[in-house]
N, C-alpha and C positions, 0 to 999 in steps of 0.2 A: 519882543522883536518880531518884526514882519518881512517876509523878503518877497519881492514881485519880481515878476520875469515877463516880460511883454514879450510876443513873437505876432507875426503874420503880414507884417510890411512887405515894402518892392517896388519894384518900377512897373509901373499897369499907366495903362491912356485914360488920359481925360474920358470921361463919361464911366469909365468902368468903376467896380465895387469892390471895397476890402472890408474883412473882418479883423481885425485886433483881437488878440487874447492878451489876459494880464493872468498870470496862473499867482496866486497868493499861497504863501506859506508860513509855519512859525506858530510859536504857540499863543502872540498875542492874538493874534488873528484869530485862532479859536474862542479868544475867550471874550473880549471884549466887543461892541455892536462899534461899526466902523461907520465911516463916510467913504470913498473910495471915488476916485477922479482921473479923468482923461486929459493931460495938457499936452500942449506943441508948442514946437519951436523951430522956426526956421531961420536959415541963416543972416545971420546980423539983425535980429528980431529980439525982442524979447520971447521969457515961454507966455502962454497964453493959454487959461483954460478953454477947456471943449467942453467936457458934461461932467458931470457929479452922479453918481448914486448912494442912496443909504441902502446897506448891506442887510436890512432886516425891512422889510416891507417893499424895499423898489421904489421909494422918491426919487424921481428924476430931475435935473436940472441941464439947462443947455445954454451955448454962446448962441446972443442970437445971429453969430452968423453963420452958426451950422443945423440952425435947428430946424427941423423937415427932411435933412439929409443925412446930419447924423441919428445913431441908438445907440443909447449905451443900456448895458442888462447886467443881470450878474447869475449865474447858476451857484448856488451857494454849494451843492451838493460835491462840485466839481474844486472849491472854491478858485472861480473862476471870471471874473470881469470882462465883459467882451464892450468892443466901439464898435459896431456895423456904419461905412461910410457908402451912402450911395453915390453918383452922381459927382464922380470926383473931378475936380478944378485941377490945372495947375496950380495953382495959390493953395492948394491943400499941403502941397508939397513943405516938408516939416521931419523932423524929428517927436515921435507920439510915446508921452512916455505915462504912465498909470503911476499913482499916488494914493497914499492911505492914512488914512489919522484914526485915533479915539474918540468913540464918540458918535451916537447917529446924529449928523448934521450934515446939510451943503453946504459947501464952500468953493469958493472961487479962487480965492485966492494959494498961492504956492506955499507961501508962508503958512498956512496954517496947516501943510500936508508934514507929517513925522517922516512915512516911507517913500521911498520911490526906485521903480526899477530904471532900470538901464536904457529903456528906450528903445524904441525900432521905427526904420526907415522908409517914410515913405516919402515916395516921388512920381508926382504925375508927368507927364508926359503929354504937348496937346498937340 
């Protein structure tokens, strides 16, 4: 089992920057090399991925309509997943929630994620 706990959302203006954390726990998580993922969803939208990373080297993967603006990273040591968003939109505005499977691969897709935490809120403002 894997448990995420997203935090660092809010209401911030258009142009300004957020960090997400995903803090990961669980003794799958220790043992197994993960994929680990950033999706949104906002209202009456479907969710939608943002980035991908593999938990053992740092492959990155990105939507291309966040790519330049979003990063996503992971400190393993912390085990900890971060989204760094510059340059934030209204149309960012979303529910942002971190996902995790077995297995180092990218993936885009939701279905192929096992964990996921509970989400945190962001809302731009313009």
């Amino acid at each position: 089992q894997v448990q995420l706990v997203e935090s660092g959302g809010g209401l911030v203006q258009a142009g300004d920057s957020l960090r997400l954390s995903c803090a990961a726990s669980g003794r799958s998580f220790r043992i197994y090399s993960m994929g680990l993922g950033w999706f949104r969803q906002a209202p009456g939208k479907e969710r939608e991925f943002v980035a991908a990373i593999i938990r053992s080297g740092g492959t990155t993967d990105y939507a291309g309509s966040v790519k330049g603006r979003f990063t996503i990273s992971i400190d393993n040591a912390k085990n900890t997943v971060y989204l760094q968003i510059n340059s934030l939109k209204p149309e960012d505005t979303a529910v942002y929630s971190c996902a995790a499977r077995g297995g180092a691969y990218l993936k885009r897709s939701p279905s192929d994620y096992d964990y996921w935490g509970q989400g945190t809120q962001v809302t731009v403002s313009s």
